[in-house]
N, C-alpha and C positions, 0 to 999 in steps of 0.2 A: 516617338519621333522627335528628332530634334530642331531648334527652333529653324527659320529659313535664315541665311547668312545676312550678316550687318541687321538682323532686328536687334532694337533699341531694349534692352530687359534693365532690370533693375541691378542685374548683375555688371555691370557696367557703366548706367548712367552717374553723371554728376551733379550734385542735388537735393537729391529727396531729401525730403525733412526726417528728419528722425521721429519714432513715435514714443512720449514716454510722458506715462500720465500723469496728473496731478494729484495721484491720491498714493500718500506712503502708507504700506501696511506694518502695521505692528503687531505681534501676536507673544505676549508676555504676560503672566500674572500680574495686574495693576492694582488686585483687593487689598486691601488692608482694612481686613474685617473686624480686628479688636476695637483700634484707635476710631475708627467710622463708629460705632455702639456706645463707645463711653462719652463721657464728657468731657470735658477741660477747666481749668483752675487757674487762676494769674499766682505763680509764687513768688518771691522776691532774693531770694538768696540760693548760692551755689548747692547746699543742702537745708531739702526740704522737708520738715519739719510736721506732725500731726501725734496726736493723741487716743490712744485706745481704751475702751472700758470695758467691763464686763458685771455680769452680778451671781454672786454667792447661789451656791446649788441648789435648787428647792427644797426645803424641809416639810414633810408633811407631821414633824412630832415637834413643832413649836405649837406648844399648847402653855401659856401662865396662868398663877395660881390666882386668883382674885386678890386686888388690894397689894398682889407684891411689890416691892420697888425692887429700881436694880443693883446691881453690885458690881459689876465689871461690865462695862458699856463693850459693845463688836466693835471690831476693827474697824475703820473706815471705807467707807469704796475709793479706792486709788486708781491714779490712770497710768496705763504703762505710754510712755513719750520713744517714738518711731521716729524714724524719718532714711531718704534717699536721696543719692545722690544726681544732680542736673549730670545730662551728656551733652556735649557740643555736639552735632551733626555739623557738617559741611562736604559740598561739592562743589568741584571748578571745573571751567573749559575756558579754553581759548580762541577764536575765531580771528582770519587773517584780513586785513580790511580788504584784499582783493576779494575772500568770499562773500564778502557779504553784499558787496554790489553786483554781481556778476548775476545775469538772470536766471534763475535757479526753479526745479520742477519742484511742485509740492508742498512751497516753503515761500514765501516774500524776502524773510531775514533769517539766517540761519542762526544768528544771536536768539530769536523769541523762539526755532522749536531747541535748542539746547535747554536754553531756563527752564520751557517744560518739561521737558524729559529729565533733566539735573534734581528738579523739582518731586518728579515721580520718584525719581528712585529714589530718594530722601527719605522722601516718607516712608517707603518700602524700608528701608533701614530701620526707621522707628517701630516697626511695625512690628520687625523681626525680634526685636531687642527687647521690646516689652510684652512678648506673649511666649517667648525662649525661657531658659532656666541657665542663666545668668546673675553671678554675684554684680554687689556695687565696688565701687573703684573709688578710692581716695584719692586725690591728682597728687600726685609724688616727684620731683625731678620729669623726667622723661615719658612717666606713666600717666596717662590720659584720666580724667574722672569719668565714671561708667556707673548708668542706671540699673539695678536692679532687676531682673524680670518677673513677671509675674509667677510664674513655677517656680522657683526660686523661694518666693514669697510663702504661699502656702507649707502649713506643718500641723494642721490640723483636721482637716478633712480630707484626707487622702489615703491611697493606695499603692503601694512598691513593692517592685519583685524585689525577690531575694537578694539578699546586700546592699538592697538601695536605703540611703536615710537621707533624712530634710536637710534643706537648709537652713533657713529664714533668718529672722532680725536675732543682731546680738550685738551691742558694746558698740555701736552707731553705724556697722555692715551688717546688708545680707548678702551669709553663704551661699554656692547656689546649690541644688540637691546634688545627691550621688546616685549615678542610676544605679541598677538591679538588675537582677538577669528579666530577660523581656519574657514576657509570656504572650498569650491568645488574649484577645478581647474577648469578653464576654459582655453579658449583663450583668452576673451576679456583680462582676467589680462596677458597676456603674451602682447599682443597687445599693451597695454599700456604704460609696462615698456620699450618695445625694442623702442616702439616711443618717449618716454623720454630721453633714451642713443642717439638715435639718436640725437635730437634736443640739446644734451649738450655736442655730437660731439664724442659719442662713437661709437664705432663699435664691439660687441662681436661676437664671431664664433660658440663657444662653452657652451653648454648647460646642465649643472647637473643636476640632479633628483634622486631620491631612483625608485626602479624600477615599484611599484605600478604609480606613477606618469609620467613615462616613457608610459606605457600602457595608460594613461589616454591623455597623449601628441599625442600616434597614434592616439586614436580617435579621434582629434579633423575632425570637417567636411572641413576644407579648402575649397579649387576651384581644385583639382587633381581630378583626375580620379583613383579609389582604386581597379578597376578589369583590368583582360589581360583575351584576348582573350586564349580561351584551343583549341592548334590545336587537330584536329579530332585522334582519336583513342590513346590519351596521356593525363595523369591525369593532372587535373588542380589545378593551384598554388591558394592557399587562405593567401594573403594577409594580413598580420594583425599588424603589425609593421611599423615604420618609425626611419628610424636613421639620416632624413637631413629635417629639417624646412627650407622651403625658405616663409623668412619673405620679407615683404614691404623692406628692408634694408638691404636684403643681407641673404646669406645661414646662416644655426646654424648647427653645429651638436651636435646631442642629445646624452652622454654621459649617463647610468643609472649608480648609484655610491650603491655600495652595505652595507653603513653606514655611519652612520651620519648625513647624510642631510635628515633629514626625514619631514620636514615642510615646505619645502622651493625649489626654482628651482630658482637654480643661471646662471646667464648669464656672460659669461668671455672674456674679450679680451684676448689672452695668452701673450701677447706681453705688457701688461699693467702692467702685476702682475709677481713678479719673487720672489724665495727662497734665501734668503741673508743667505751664509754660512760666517759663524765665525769659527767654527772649525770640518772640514769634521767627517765620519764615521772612527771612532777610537776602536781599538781589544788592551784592555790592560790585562797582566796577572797580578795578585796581589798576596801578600805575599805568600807565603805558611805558613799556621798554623797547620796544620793535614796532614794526608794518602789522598788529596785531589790537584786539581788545580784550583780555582779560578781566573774567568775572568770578565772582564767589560768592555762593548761596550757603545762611545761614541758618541752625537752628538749633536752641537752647529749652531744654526741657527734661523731665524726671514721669517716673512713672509712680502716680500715690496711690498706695494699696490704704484702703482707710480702716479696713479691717479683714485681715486675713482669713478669718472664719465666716465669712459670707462667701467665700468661692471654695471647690474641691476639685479633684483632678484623679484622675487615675495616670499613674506613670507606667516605664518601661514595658509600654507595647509592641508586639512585636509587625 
């Protein structure tokens, strides 16, 4: 039935407030799970600079004669000298001085949720760029300087489908890999690479993947045991995840990264790899031209791989 005539509804009156609340949702991948695990470093120059060693293969037939001398001394241990290139990041916005005083849901200043979110995605960029398979970038005319990425980096403990071959350091660039035809995830290719890092005297902990291959990482069948007992008259637990690999060589933890690594499962020492800052997270405000304020967030930093043979990776996954 319909309402009795001349009642007052809301379809009509003049007034009501509007309802609209103080909480904005966001719902966006925020992780940046490399750069969050590694360290940081202060570097000082556009390209940054470090040193690798290694030592000669074990011999078990160095056996000498008693009382010999020598006659021709071993070569030296030499260090091979590495280095990557700094990336500028930057993000801007603009905001109109009417918005920023006008009484706004959510927000006091709409200048302070910009920085943050200008801020989020930043890192999100860094994030992307140094756990990607990405060459470095010379600055040339027009051409921007570019970090390195960590896939990219590794050529020693690793695994690629067919066609694919390395990157890595050469003549003061690293190449970035080439993939290979994708194939299935398995273990045996996780098997493979972590016994490689081992036997070249790595140790990684932690373990990247996009989350399709996180799921494919629980199923593997191990030697565990994947059921608990359901005591009596209480629902039981179904199992279906794993967040700790214990390899031949020590735990892993499994890390799902929600972009960018979509081909690949990267394996990391954290303590191997670290973020060389040149010029921290920077909020500058710039001219004013118009009824506007104009800002620009800065950030200057390279990705130091300190030694390649401490991380391994399996590539082109499918």
């Amino acid at each position: 039935m319909a309402a009795p005539t001349n009642t007052v509804t809301t379809l009509i009156s003049i007034g009501n407030r509007e309802d609209l609340s103080d909480v904005i949702s966001r719902v966006a991948p925020e992780e940046t799970p490399l750069i969050s695990n590694i360290g940081t470093q202060k570097v000082s120059a556009i390209y940054s600079e470090w040193q690798t060693e290694t030592l000669a293969t074990a011999d078990p037939t160095n056996a000498q004669l008693e009382g010999d001398d020598i006659g021709t001394f071993s070569a030296g241990n030499l260090t091979t000298r590495v280095g990557n290139y700094c990336q500028i990041y930057r993000k801007d916005f603009l905001v109109s001085r009417t918005e920023e005083v006008v009484n706004k849901a959510g927000r006091s200043s709409e200048i302070a949720r910009q920085k943050t979110l200008k801020g989020l995605e930043m890192r999100r960029d860094e994030e992307a760029r140094y756990i990607g398979n990405y060459a470095s970038v010379a600055e040339s005319g027009s051409t921007a300087r570019k970090s390195a990425s960590l896939q990219a980096w590794i050529t020693t403990n690793d695994s690629r489908g067919s066609g694919g071959s390395d990157g890595g350091f050469s003549g003061g660039i690293v190449a970035a890999a080439t993939n290979g035809t994708q194939r299935t995830f398995t273990e045996a290719l996780v098997k493979t690479v972590l016994s490689t890092a081992f036997e070249s005297g790595g140790r990684p902990s932690l373990g990247f993947m996009k989350a399709a291959h996180k799921q494919q990482f629980a199923a593997f069948t191990g030697i565990a045991d994947i059921r608990v007992n359901a005591n009596p008259g209480k629902m039981a637990n179904i199992i279906a995840g794993a967040d700790m690999y214990t390899s031949d060589f020590g735990n892993i933890t499994l890390v799902p990264h929600p972009y960018e690594i979509t081909r690949a499962c990267l394996f990391v020492d954290p303590d191997k790899v670290k973020v060389g800052v040149l010029d921290g997270v920077k909020s500058k405000r710039l001219s004013d031209t118009g009824d506007s304020e104009k800002y620009m967030i800065t950030k200057e930093s390279t990705l130091v791989v300190l030694n390649q043979k401490a991380h391994a990776c399996v590539y082109d996954l499918t």
